[in-house]
C-alpha positions as a printed Julia matrix, in Angstrom:
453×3 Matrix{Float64}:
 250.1   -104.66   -9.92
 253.49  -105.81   -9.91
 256.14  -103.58  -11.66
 260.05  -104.5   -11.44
 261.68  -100.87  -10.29
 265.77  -100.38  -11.54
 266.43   -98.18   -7.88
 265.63   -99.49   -4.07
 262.28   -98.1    -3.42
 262.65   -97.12   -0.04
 263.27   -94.03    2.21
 267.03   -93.75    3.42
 269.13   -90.75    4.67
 272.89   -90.61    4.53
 272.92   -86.48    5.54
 270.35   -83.91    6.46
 268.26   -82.71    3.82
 269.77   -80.65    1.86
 273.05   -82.18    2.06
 276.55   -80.34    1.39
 276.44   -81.08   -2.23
 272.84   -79.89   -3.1
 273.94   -77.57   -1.25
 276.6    -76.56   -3.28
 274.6    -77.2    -6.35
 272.12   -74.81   -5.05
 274.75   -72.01   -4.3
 276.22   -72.74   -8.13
 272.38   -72.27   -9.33
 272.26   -68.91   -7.5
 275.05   -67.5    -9.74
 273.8    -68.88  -12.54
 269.66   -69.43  -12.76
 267.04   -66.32  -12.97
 266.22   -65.71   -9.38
 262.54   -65.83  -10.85
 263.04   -69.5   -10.76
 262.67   -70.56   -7.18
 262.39   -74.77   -6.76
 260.11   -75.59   -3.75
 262.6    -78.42   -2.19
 266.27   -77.69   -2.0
 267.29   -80.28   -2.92
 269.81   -81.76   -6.62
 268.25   -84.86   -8.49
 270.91   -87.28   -9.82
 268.5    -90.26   -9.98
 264.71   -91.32   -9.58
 262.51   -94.52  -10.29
 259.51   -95.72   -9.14
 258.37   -94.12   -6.06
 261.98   -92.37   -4.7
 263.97   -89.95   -5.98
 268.32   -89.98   -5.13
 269.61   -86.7    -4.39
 273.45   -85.75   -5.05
 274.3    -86.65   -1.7
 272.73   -90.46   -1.92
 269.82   -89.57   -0.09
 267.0    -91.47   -1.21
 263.27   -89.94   -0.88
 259.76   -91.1    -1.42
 258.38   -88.92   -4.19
 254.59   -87.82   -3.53
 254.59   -85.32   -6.21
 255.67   -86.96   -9.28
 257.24   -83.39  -10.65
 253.69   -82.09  -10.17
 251.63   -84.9   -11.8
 253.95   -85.91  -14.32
 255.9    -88.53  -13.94
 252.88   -90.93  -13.41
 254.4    -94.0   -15.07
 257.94   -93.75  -13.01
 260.62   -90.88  -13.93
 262.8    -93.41  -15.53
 260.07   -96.28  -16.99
 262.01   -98.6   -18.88
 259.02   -98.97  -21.46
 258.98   -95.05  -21.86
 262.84   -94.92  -21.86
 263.62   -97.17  -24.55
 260.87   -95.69  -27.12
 263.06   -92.15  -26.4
 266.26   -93.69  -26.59
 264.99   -95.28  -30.27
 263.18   -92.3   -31.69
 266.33   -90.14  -30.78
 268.84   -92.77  -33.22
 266.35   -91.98  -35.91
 265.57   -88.28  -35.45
 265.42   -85.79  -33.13
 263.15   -83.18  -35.19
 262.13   -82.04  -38.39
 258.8    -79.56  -36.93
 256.04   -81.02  -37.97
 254.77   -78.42  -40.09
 257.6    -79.31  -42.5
 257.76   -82.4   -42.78
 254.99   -85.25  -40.94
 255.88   -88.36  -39.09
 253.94   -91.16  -37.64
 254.6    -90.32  -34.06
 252.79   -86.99  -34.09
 249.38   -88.3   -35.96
 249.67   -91.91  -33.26
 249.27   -89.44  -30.74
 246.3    -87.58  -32.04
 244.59   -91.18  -32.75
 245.2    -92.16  -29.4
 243.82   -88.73  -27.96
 240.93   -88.74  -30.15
 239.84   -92.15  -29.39
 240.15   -91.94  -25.52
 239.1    -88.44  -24.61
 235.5    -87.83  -23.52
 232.6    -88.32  -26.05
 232.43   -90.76  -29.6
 231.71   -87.54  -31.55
 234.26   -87.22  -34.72
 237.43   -85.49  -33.04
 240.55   -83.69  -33.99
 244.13   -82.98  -31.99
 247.21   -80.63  -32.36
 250.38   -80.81  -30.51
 252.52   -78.26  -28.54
 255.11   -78.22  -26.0
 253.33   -76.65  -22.8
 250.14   -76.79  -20.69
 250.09   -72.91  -21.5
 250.51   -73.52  -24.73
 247.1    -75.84  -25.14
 245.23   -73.36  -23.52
 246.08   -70.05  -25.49
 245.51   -72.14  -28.4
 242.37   -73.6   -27.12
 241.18   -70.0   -27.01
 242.44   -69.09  -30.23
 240.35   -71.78  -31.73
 237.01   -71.2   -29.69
 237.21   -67.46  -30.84
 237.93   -68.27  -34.43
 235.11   -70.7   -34.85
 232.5    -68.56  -32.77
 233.54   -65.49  -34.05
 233.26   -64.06  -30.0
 235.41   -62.11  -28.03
 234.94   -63.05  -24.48
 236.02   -65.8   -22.28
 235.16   -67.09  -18.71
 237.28   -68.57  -15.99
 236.79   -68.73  -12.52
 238.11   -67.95   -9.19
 241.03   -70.22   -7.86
 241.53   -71.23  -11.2
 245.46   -71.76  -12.74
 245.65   -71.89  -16.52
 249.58   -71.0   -17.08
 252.23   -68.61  -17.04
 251.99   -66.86  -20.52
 250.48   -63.67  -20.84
 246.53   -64.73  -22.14
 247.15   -67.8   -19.44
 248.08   -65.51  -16.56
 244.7    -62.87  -17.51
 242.85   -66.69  -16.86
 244.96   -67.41  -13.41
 243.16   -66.14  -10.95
 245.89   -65.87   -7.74
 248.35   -63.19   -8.5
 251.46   -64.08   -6.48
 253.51   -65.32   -7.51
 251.93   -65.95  -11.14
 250.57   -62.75  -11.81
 252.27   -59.79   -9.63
 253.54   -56.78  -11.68
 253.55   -58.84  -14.58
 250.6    -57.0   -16.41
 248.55   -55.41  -18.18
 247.18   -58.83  -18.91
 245.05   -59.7   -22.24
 241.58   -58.77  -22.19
 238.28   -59.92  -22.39
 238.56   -62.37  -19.96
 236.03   -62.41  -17.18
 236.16   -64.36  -13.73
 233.42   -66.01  -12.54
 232.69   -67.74   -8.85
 233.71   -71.38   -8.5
 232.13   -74.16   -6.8
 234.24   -74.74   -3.62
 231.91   -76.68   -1.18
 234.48   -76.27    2.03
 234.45   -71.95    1.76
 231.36   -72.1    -0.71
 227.9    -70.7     1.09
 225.97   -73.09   -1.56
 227.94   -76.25   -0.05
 227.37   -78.97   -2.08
 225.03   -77.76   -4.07
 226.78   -77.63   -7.56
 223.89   -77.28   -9.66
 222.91   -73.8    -7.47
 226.59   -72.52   -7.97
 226.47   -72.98  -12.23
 223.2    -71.31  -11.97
 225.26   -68.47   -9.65
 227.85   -68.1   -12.18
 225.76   -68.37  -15.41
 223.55   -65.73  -14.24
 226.5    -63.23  -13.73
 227.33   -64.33  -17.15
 224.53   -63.06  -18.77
 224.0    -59.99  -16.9
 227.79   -58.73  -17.36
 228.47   -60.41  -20.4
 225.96   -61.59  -22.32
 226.44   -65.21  -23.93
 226.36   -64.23  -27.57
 229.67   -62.8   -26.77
 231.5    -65.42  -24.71
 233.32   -67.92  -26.73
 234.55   -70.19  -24.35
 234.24   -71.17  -20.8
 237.26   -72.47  -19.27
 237.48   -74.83  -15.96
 239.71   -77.44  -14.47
 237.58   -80.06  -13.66
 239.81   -80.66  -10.69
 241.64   -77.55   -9.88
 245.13   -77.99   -9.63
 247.49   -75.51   -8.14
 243.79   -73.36   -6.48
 244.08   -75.91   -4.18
 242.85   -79.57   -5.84
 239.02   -78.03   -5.02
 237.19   -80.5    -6.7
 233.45   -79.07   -7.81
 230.19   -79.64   -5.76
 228.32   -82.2    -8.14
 226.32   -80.96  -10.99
 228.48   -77.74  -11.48
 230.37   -79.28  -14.69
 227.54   -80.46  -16.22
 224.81   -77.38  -15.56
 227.66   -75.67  -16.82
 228.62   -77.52  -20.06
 224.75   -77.89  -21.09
 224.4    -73.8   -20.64
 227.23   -73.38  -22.81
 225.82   -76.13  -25.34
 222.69   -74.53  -25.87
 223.96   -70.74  -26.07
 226.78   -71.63  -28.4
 229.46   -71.15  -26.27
 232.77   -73.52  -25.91
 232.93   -75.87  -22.85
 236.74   -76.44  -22.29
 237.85   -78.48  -19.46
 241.57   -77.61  -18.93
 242.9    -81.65  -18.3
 246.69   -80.43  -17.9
 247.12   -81.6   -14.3
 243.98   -84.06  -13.44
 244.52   -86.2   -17.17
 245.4    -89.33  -18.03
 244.65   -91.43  -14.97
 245.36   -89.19  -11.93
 242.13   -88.85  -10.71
 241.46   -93.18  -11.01
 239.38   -92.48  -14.75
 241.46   -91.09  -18.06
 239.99   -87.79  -17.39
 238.54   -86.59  -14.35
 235.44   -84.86  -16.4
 234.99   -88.16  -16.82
 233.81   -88.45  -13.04
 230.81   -86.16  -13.87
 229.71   -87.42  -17.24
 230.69   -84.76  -19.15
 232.06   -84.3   -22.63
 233.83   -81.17  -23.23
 233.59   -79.39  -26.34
 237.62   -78.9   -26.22
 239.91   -80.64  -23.33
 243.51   -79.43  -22.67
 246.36   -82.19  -21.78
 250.21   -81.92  -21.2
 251.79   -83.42  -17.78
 251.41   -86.73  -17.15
 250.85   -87.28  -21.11
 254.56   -88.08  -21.97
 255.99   -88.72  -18.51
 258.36   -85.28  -18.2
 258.43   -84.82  -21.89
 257.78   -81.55  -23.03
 254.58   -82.2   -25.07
 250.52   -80.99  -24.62
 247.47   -81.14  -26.77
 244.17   -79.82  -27.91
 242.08   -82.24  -28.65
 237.87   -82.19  -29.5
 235.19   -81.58  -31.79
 236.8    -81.65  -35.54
 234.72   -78.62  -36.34
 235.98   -76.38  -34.5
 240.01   -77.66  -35.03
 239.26   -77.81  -38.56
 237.6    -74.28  -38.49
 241.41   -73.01  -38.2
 242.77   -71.94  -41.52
 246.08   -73.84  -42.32
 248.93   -72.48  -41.0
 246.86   -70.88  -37.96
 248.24   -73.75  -35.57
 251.32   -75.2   -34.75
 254.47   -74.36  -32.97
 258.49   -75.7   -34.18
 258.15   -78.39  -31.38
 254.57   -79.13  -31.08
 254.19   -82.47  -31.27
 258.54   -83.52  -30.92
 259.17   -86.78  -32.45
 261.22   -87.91  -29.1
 257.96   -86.78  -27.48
 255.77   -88.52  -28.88
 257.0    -91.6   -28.78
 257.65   -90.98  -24.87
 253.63   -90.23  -24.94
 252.93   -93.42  -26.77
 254.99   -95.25  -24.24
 253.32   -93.77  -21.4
 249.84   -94.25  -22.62
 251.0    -98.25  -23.04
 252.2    -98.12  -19.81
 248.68   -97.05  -18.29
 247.02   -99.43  -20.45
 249.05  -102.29  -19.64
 249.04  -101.51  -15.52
 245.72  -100.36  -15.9
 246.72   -97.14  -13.74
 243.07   -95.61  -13.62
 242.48   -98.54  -10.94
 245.89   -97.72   -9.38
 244.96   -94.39   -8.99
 241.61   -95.33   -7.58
 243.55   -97.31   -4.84
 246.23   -94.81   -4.26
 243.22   -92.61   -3.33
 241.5    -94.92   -1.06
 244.85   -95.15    0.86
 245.76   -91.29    0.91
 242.16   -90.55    1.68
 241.73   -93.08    4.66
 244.8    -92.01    6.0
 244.47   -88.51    5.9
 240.71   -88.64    7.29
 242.23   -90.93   10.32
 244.8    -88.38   10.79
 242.09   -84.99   10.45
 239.52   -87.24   13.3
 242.7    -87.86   15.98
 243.78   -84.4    15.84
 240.21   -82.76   16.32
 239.38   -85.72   19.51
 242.96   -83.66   20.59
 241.67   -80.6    20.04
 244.06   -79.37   17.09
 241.55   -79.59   14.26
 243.75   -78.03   11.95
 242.86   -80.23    9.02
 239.53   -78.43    7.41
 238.9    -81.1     4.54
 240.64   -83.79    2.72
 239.82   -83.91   -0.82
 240.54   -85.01   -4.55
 240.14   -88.11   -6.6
 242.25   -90.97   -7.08
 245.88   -90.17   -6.98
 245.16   -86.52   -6.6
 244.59   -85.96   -2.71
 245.0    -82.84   -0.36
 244.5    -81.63    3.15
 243.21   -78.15    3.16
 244.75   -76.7     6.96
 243.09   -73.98    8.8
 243.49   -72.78   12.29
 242.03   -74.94   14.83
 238.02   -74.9    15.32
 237.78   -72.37   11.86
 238.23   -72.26    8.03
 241.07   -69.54    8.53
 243.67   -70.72    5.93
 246.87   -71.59    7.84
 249.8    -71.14    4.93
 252.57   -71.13    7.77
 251.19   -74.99    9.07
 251.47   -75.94    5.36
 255.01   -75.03    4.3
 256.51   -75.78    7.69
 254.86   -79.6     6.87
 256.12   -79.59    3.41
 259.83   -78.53    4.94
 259.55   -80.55    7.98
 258.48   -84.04    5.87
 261.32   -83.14    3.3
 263.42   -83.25    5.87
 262.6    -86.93    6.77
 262.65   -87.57    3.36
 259.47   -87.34    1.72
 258.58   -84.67   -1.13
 255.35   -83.17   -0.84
 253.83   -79.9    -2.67
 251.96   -76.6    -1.29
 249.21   -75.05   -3.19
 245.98   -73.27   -2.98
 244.96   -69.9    -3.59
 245.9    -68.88    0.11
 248.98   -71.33    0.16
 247.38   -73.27    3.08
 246.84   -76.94    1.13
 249.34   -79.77    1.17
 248.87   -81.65   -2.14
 250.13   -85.2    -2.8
 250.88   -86.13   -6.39
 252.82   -89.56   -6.06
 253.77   -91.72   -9.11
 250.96   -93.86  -10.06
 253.32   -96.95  -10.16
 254.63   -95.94   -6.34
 254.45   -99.32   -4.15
 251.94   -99.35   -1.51
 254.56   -99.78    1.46
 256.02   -96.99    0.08
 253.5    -94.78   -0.48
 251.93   -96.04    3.54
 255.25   -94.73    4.44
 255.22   -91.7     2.97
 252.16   -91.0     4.28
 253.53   -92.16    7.87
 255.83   -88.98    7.81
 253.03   -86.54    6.55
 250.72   -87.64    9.14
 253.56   -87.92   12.03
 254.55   -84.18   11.16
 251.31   -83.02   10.94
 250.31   -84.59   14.75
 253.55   -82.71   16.03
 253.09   -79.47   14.5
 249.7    -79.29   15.49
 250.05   -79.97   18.67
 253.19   -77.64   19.12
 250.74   -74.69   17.3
């Protein structure tokens, strides 16, 4: 894949990182940003393509988290660029419940035809992640008539109120922000590195599915609710046979199988969808992120009888489905097609894995096995860190390698329900000299730290 970038991709420091003027930037956003707002690298954008982002003081980074699995196709693709730049001489908005426009039903033909399953599919548009999930549970409750719905731990689902009741770490998402909604019940995840089942997935649905129907009871649940990658719990990617035990439970007992997309769709994890990985064709699939490359835009999309169960009027939003959105999304999904970005990410996540397992064997023949797995799919990789010789989450290791490789120039993202996972996110279109490089610093930071642990 060859794809001609507009900025120098390559890693180059003018001052330390932050310089004076994010600095100053930062000190302006103090006065004037909700404190509640807290970015993870101080640093002030004032360009990015390809694989590096330019800060306001000319420093130029490699970018290995993409704005957290968004900008997949570049953060300025000329291809997605120019489709904005067009829609926005015609129109800006009308809100799509007024009046229609081509843009918004192109999307919904594009998500119909390429999510999981040939069955006879419907979509509707909004503006956040969030936003596709409350309304995915809105329309599994309407069309089952149930009350109940089932998450599970380490799970992230959003930042609204229903979304936070389905998020199961509480700081910072969740922490004195309740009472939450209700009828939402949390259920144990498949996590082979801390699960006692290991790889066993099939055991762990089984696990969870009986607690279901002892506290529960299925003719109540309307939906069940899973990332089949989870995201911000810490990229814990499901012991095979979990999805699918799981999915054919809920098919036979009526209940909703929705497999929240928002950070492992379109591409990331080397297929469109990473339920895709597992054979598995959700009932109702949640997408925003990497869907419109930074454009505010997300979906529902899934079986048309239960989106058409919804009375009209029940669904929508004023900027569900944005005109200047849309066509960003139909720009983005062209650019995947035409790079064929499912292989990319395949590749990206041979490199990042290789690397990463190289990196976890030479520290543990040093004796500073601080790296407890690496896992993910595709262009969705992460190093879980524990103390040497245990699983004992080490958060402190993780942020000090997240500050110490920004530093050198490489952004790089924390998550996991105990903060102790380094996650890397890069653009799918990153070069691979780049990305080696990027890598280079991770793995050069993590050798010293551990060794100075």
């Amino acid at each position: 894949m060859v794809i001609a970038h507009r900025l120098p991709q390559r890693r180059h420091l003018v001052t330390d990182v932050p310089g004076p003027r994010s600095r100053d930037l930062a000190t302006r956003r103090q006065s004037a940003v909700a404190a509640g707002v807290a970015p993870s690298a101080p640093i002030q954008v004032v360009d990015a393509d390809g694989g590096v982002i330019v800060d306001a003081d000319g420093n130029s980074l490699i970018d290995l988290g993409s704005g957290i699995a968004v900008t997949s196709v570049g953060a300025s693709n000329r291809t997605v660029a120019d489709a904005v730049a067009a829609q926005a001489h015609r129109f800006t908005h009308t809100c799509f419940l007024v009046t229609g426009y081509e843009g918004y039903v192109a999307v919904c033909e594009e998500l119909n035809r390429r999510t999981p399953g040939d069955h006879d599919k419907r979509s509707v548009l909004f503006t956040s992640g969030a936003e596709a999930v409350e309304n995915a549970v809105k329309i599994a409750r309407l069309a089952t008539g149930r009350p109940a719905v089932v998450a599970f731990d380490h799970a992230y689902h959003g930042r609204t109120n229903l979304t936070m009741a389905l998020t199961a770490k509480s700081v910072p998402y969740k922490h004195d922000f309740g009472p939450f909604a209700p009828e939402v019940y949390r259920m144990p995840m498949s996590y082979p590195f801390r699960d006692e089942l290991g790889a066993d997935g099939v055991a762990a649905a089984r696990r969870a599915i009986t607690l279901i129907d002892s506290q529960i009871s299925a003719d109540k649940v309307a939906a069940v609710i899973v990332e089949p990658i989870q995201g911000e719990g810490g990229f814990v990617v499901p012991a095979p046979g979990f999805l699918g035990t799981l999915a054919e439970w809920c098919h036979t007992r009526g209940v909703v199988f929705v497999a929240d997309e928002v950070q492992s769709g379109f591409c990331r994890t080397g297929d469109w969808f990473a339920c895709e990985h597992e054979g598995v064709v959700p009932d109702l699939i949640t997408t925003a992120k990497g869907i419109a490359d930074g454009l505010p835009l997300s979906a529902v999309t899934g079986r048309a009888d239960l989106l058409d169960a919804v009375h009209p009027g029940g669904l929508g939003g004023t900027y569900g489905g944005n005109p200047v959105a849309c066509a960003a999304a139909l720009a983005t999904i062209e650019e995947m097609d035409t790079n064929d970005l499912c292989a990319r990410a395949r590749h990206i996540g041979t490199i990042v894995t290789d690397t990463l397992t190289e990196t976890a064997t030479a520290l543990a023949a040093d004796g500073h096995a601080v790296i407890g797995e690496v896992r993910g799919r595709g262009g969705m990789i992460a190093v879980e860190l524990v103390r040497p010789g245990t699983t004992e989450p080490d958060p402190a290791l993780a942020r000090s390698v997240v500050a110490q490789a920004l530093s050198r120039g490489v952004v790089s993202l924390t998550c996991g329900t105990y903060g102790n996972v380094v996650r890397l996110l890069p653009p799918l279109v990153i070069d691979d000299g780049l990305l080696r490089e990027g890598l280079g610093v991770i793995t050069d930071v993590l050798t010293e730290t551990a060794a100075s642990s």
